[in-house]
Residue, then its C-alpha position, 0 to 999 in steps of 0.5 A: x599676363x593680365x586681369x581676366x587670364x585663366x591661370x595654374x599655379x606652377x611651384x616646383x614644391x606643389x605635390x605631383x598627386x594632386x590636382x593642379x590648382x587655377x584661377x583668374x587674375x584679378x589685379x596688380x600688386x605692387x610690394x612697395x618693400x620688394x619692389x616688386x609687381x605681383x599678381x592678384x589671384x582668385x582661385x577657383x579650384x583650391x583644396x580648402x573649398x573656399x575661395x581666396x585671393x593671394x597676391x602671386x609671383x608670375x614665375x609661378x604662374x602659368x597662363x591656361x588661357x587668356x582672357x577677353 
């Protein structure tokens, strides 16, 4: 996964009725206290209607299309 891929967020809690949520990686996040690389994301097709930006685990994610 890299900055400009089309991603869809994959949690096995996410309610099965509801449309998938997507977005477009933004960026690394590297959590100094985990120790762990995350990946920013911008989703474009969240439920709220506004647009966000959340750092996400990768096991979450799952890559729609790549980006250029």
């Amino acid at each position: 996964m890299k900055v400009g891929d089309l991603v869809k967020f994959v949690h096995p809690a996410s309610p099965p009725n509801k449309p998938p949520q997507m977005g477009i990686i933004v960026s690394d996040y590297f959590d100094k206290l985990q120790r762990a690389v995350y990946k920013n994301v911008i989703w474009v097709s969240n439920y709220g209607g506004c647009q966000e930006i959340r750092p996400i685990d990768t096991k979450f994610l799952e890559v729609i299309s790549e980006g250029r």
